[in-house]
ZAZALO-254461 format. One record per residue (C-alpha): residue in three letters; x, y, z; residue number from 1. Coordinates in pm, whole numbers, m for minus. Last residue first. Layout:
<"ALA", <X, Y, Z>, NUM>;
...
END
This chain:
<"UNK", <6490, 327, 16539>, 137>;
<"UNK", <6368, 608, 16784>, 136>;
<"UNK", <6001, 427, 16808>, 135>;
<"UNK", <6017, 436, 17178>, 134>;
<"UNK", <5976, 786, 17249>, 133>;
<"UNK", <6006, 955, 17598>, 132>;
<"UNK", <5947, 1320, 17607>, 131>;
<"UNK", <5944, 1349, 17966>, 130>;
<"UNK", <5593, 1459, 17980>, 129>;
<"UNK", <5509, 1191, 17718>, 128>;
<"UNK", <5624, 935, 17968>, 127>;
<"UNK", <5407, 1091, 18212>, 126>;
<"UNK", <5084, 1063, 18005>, 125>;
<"UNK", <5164, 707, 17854>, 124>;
<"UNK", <5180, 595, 18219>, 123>;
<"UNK", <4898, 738, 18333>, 122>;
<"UNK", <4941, 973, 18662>, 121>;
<"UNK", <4842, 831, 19005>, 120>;
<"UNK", <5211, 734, 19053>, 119>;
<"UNK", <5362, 1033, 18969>, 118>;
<"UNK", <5394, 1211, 19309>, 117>;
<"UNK", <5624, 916, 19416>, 116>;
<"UNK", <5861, 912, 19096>, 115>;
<"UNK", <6030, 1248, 19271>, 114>;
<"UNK", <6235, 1310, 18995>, 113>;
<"UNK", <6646, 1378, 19046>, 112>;
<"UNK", <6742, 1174, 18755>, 111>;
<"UNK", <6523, 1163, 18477>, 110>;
<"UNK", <6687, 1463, 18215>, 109>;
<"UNK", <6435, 1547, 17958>, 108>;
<"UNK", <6449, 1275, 17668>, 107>;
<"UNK", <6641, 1311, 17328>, 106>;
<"UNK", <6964, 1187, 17468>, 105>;
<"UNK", <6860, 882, 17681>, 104>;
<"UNK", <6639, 778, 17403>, 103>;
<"UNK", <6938, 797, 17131>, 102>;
<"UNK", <7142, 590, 17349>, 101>;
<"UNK", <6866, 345, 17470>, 100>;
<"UNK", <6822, 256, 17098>, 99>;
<"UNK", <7163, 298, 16982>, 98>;
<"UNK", <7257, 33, 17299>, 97>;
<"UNK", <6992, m260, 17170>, 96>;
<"UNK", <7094, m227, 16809>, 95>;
<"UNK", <7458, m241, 16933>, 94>;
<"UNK", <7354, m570, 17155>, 93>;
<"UNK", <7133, m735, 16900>, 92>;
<"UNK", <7394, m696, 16605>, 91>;
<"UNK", <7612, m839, 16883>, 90>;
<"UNK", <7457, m1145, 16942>, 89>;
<"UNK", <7582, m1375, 16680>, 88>;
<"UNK", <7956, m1293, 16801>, 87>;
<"UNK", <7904, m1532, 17121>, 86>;
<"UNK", <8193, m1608, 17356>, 85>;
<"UNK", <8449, m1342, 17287>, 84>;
<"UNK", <8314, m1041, 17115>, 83>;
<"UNK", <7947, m1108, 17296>, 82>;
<"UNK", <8151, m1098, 17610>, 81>;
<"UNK", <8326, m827, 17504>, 80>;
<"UNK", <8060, m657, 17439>, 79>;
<"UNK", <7905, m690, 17728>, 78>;
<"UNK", <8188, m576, 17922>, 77>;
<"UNK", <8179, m230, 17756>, 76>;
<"UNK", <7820, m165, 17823>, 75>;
<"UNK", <7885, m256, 18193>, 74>;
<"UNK", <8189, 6, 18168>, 73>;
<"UNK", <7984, 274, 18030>, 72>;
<"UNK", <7736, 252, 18329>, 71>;
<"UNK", <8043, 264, 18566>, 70>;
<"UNK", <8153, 567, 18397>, 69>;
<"UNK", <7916, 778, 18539>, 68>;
<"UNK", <7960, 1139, 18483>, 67>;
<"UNK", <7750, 1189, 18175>, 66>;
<"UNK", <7468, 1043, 18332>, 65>;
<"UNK", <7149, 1051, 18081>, 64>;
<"UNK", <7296, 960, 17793>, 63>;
<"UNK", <7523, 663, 17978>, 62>;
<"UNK", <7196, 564, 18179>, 61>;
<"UNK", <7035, 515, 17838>, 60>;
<"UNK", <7304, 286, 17721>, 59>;
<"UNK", <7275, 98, 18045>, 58>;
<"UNK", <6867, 114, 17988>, 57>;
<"UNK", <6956, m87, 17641>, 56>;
<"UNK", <7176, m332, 17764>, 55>;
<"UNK", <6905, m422, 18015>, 54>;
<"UNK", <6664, m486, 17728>, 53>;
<"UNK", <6893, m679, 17581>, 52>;
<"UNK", <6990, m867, 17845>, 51>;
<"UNK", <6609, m932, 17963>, 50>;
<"UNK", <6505, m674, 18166>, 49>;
<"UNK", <6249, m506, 17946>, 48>;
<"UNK", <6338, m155, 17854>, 47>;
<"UNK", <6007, 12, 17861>, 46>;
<"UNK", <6175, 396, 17881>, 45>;
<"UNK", <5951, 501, 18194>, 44>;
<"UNK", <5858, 112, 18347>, 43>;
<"UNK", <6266, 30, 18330>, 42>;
<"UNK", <6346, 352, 18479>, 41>;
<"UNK", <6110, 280, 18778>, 40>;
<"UNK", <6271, m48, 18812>, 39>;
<"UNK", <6658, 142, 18857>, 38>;
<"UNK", <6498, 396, 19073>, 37>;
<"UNK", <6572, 315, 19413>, 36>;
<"UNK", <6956, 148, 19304>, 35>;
<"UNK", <6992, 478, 19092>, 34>;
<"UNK", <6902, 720, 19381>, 33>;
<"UNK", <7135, 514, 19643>, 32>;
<"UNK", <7404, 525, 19421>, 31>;
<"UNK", <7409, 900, 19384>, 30>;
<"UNK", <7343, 983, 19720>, 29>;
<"UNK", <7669, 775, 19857>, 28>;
<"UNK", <7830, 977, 19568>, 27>;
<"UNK", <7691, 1315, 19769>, 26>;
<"UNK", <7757, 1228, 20133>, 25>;
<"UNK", <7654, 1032, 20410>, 24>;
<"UNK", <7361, 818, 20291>, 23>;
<"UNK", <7228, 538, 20484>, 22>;
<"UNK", <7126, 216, 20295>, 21>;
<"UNK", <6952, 180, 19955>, 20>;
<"UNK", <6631, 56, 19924>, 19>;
<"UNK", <6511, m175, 19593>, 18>;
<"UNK", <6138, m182, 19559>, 17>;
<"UNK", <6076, m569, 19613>, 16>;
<"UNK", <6120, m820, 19227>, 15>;
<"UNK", <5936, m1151, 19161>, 14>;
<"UNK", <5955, m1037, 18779>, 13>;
<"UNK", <5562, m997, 18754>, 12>;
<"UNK", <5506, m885, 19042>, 11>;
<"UNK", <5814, m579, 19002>, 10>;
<"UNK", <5654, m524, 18683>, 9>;
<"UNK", <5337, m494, 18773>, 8>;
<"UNK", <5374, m255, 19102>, 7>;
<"UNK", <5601, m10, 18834>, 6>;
<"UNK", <5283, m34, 18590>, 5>;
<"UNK", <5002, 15, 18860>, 4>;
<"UNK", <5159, 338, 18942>, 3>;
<"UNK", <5239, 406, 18601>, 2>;
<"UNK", <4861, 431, 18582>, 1>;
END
């Protein structure tokens, strides 16, 4: 179930559910969702989180978020840092941000969802719901 998927990967990384704090307003609500969600995004699109595979959910996030520019920032510093200290690595990175970018694009929007009434569901069933496809290159 993607219940038993999210509860795997946070054993498995030696990860708690994340909680924000106390929200006052909307941006406070904003960065709360995304710091409760940011695991459950990596079960949905199966971004690992490995650099690359966090590279990719950024580029997703930028898709999906067209008002965050913090998310486009954190792609931006990674390549720099693959500009500057390790050049080999960015054939992995762009491959690594089309990939999330065309998911983020071509799936239904996945902020807002209340993750807790999915749990019971298979994985493969609610990532199909959200038209999630990881074969996009």
């Amino acid at each position: 179930t993607f219940g038993y998927a999210y509860a795997e990967h946070l054993l498995k990384n030696n990860l708690q559910p994340l909680h924000s704090g106390q929200v006052e307003n909307d941006y406070q609500f904003l960065g709360a969702h995304i710091t409760e969600t940011h695991d459950i995004w990596h079960i949905i699109t199966g971004c690992d989180t490995n650099i690359l595979g966090e590279i990719q959910l950024e580029a997703f996030y930028v898709a999906q978020l067209h008002f965050s520019r913090f998310w486009l920032a954190l792609l931006a510093k990674n390549l720099v840092k693959a500009a500057i200290y390790d050049i080999e690595v960015s054939t992995k990175y762009m491959d690594a941000i089309t990939k999330g970018w065309l998911m983020g694009k071509q799936s239904l929007p996945l902020f807002g969802i209340e993750w807790n009434t999915l749990w019971s569901k298979s994985l493969e069933n609610v990532r199909s719901d959200l038209n999630i496809i990881h074969s996009i290159i």
